[in-house]
N, C-alpha and C positions, 0 to 999 in steps of 0.2 A: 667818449670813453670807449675804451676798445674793447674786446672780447679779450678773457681770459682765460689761452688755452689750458688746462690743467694735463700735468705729462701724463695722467692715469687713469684719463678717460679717453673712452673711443668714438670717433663719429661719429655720427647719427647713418644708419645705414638709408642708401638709396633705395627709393622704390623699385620694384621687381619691375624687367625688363619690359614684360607684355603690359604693365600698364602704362607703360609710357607710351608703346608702340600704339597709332592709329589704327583702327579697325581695315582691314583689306575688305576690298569686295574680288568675291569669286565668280570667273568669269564664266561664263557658261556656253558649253559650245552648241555653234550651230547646228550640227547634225539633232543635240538635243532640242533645243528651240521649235525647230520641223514635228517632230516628235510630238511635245507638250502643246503643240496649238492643234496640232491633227486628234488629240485625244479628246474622245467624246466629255463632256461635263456631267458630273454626280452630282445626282438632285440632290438635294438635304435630304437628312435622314428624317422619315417620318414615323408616326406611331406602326407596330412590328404586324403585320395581318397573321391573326390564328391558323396553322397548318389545318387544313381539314381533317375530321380523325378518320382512321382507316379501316373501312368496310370489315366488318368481319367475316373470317376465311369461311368458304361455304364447301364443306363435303362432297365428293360425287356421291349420286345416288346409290353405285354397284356398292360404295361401303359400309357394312354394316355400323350401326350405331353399336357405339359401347356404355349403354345406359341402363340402366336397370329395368327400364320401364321399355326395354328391348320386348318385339312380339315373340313368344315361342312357337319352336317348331310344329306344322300342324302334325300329328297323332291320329293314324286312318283308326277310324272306328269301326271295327268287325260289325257285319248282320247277317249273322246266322242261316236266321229263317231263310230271307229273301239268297243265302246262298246255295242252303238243300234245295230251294225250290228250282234255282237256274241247274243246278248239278241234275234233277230230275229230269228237268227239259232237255239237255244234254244228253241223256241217255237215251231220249225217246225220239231222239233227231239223230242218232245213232242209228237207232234201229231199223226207221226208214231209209235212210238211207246204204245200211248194209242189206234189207231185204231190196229194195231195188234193184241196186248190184247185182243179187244172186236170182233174180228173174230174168234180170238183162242178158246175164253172161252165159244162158242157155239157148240164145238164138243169136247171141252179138261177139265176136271176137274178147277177150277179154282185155287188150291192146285200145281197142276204141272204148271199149265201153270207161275203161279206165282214163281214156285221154278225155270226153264228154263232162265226166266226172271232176276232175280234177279241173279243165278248164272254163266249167259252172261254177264253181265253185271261186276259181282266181274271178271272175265279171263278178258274182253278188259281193266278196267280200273288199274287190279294188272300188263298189259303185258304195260300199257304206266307208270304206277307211278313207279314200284318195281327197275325197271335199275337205275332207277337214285338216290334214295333214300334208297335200301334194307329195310328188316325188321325192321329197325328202326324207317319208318314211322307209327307202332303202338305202336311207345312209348307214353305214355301218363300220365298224373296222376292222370287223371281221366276217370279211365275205367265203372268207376259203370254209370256215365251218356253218357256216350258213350253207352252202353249197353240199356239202358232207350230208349234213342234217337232211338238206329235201331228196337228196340220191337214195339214204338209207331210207328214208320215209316213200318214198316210191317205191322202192323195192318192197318193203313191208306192208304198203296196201294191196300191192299185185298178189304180195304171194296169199293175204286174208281172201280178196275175192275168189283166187282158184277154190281153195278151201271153203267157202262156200258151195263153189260149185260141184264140190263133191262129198259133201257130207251135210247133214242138219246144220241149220245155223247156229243152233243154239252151243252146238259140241263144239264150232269152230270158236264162238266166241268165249267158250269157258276155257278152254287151251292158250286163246289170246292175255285170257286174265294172269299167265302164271307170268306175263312180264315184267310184274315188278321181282318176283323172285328171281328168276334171271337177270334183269338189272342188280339183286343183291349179291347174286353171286358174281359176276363182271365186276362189281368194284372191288370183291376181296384181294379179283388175281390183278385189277387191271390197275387200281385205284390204292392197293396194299390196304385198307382199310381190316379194320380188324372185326373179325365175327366170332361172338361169344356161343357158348353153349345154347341158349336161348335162338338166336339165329339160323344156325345149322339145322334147329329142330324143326325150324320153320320151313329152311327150302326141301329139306326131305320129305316133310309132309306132303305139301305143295306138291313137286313131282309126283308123288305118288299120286296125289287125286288127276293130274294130268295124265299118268299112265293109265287110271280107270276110266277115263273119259276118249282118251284115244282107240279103248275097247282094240291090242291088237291080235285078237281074233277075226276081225272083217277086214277081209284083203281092200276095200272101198272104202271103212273109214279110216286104214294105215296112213292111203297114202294123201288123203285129204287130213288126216291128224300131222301128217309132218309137212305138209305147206302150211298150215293153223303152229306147227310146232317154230316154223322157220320164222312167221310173223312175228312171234311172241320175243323170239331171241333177238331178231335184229330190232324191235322195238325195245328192249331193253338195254341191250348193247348202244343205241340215239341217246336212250336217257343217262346213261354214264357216263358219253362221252359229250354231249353237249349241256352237264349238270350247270356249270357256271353261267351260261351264259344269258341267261336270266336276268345275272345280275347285272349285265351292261346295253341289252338289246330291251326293249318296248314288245310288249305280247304283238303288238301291230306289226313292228318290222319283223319278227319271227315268223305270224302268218302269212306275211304277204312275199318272204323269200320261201318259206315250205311252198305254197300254192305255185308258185311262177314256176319254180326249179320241179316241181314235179311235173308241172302240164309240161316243159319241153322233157323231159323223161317219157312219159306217155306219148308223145308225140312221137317219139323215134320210133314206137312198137306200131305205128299205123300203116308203113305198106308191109308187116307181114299177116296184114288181113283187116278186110275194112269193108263193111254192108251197111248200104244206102237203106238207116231207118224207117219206119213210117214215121206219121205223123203223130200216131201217138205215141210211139216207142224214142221218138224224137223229145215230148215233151215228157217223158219219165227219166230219160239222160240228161236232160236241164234238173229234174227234181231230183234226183238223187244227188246232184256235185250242189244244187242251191241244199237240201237237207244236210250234207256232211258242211257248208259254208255255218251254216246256224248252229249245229252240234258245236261244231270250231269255238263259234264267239261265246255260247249260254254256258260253254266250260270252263273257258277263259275266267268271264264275269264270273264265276259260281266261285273261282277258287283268288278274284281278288276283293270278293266279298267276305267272306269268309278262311279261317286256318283250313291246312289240307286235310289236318286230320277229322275237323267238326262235316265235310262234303264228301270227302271220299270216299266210303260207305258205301255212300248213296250212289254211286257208279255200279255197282253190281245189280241193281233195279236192271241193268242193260240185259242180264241173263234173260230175267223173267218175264221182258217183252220180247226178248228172241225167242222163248220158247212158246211163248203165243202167238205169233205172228206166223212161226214154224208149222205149229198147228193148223190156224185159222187157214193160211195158203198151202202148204204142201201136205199137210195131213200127217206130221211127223210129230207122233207119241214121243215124247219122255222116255226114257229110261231107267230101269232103277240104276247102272251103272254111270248114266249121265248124272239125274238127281244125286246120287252118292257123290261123284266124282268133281261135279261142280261145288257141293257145299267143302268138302276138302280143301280145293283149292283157293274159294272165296276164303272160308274159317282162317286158310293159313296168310292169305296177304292181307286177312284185317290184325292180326297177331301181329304182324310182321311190322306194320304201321302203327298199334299202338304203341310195341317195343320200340321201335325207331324214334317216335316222336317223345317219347318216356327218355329216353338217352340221351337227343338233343338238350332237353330241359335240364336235364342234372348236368349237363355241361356249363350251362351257363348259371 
């Protein structure tokens, strides 16, 4: 029996082309072949090894920690006591060695005796600072005022020993005390600093006990009052003009450029006159530059022991061993117009320092 086409169906459709077609194999070229056999073989994959964890990050030392349990700042603790008592020694290492000076400078050039001094003084204070700090306590960054400082300061001690040598010690040193008043007046004009009523009462007093003490009725104590006058000015004109620098230089490198720049200052005044010591006027010019090197440091120590205002006081003690020393060796009474004319001027520059230091306080 035959199939029967019916007109109104359609044939069975043929399978799709690709499944009839045989599978091709894809050739692969040689250059590849080279290739795939020169390629190393990958192990099987095995179980993943743990990355190591990573060290925690370690601070440098210079960085401060920001933790709570941060150390605070240390906080210098004032001692009083132990700083009147270096202020006292201070004074009394003053005295020596200003009466030395004014023994010396009656048989010795004032030029040497001053250079002795001053370069006694640079040996004892380079033989206690240098161990412990070497050379690098004259590093600084500012040498031009460093250099300023010990010029003015050489000239300021030259012109105190003349004044010794021609008036009492005691008068020279109470004329020397009016320098902080002159420092107060140099910063009104130099520093535009303003000065109250309170103030002005203060350097006028001042002067005046400096004009009773200059007595100028004695043609002798005139012109030894106005080398004591000239001391006092250019030591306060030093402390005006190198007020700052405190805050960036070490008490060490200050004395150790004062002492150096002054001994070559003293040194240039030695060939206009120069006599071969003895033996013991030799060892009294080592002790007077070693007495002002000890004066130097137990002032230093007194005033970072203590506020300036709880020691400074205690600096005018310097009178009252000049006027006994005055005594004891040259046989030079007192005055009533010295007595008068010193407590004046002492009266008026501890005024002058409570008010100042009253001022600073209600500033801050």
């Amino acid at each position: 029996m035959t199939d029967t086409v019916l007109p109104h169906a359609r044939p069975a459709p043929s399978p799709p082309h690709w499944t009839a077609m045989a599978p091709r194999e894809r050739s692969v070229p040689e250059y590849a072949e080279r290739r795939i056999a020169a390629a190393p073989a990958i192990a099987p994959a095995g179980p993943r090894t743990p990355r190591p964890a990573a060290a925690p990050r370690q601070m440098p030392a210079s960085a401060p920690a920001k933790t709570a349990n941060a150390p605070a700042k240390t906080v210098r603790v004032d001692n009083v006591p132990r700083g009147i008592l270096y202020m006292i020694a201070a004074t009394m290492f003053f005295a020596v060695s200003h009466a030395i000076s004014k023994w010396l400078v009656a048989t010795y050039p004032v030029g040497e005796v001053m250079f002795f001094r001053s370069l006694s003084s640079l040996l004892v204070t380079a033989a206690l600072v240098l161990p412990f700090t070497g050379l690098a306590v004259f590093d600084t960054p500012r040498p031009g005022a460093h250099l300023a400082r010990g010029f003015s300061q050489a000239c300021s001690q030259t012109f105190a020993v003349i004044a010794f040598s021609m008036m009492p010690l005691a008068g020279a040193i109470a004329i020397n005390f009016s320098a902080p008043l002159w420092a107060a007046l140099l910063s009104v004009f130099w520093l535009k600093e303003r000065a109250g009523p309170a103030r002005w009462a203060a350097l006028l007093t001042g002067f005046s006990g400096v004009v009773i003490v200059a007595n100028p009725g004695a043609d002798a104590l005139q012109i030894g009052a106005l080398f004591a006058l000239a001391n006092a000015v250019m030591y306060g004109s030093v402390t005006v003009a190198v007020r700052g620098m405190s805050a960036t230089e070490s008490a060490n490198t200050l004395m150790m450029w004062q002492l150096m720049t002054v001994a070559a200052f003293h040194a240039a005044l030695l060939p206009f006159g120069l006599v071969t010591p003895t033996p013991q006027d030799a060892l009294l010019l080592f002790l007077t530059g070693a007495a002002n090197s000890g004066a130097q440091y137990t002032w230093t120590k007194a005033l970072s022991l203590a506020p300036t205002a709880a020691v400074s006081p205690f600096y005018y003690l310097l009178l009252v061993w000049a006027m006994g020393v005055g005594f004891l060796v040259w046989g030079d009474v007192p005055t009533p117009g010295l007595i008068a004319g010193s407590a004046v001027v002492v009266g008026s520059g501890l005024f002058l320092l409570w008010h100042e230091t009253r001022r600073h306080k209600e500033k801050k």
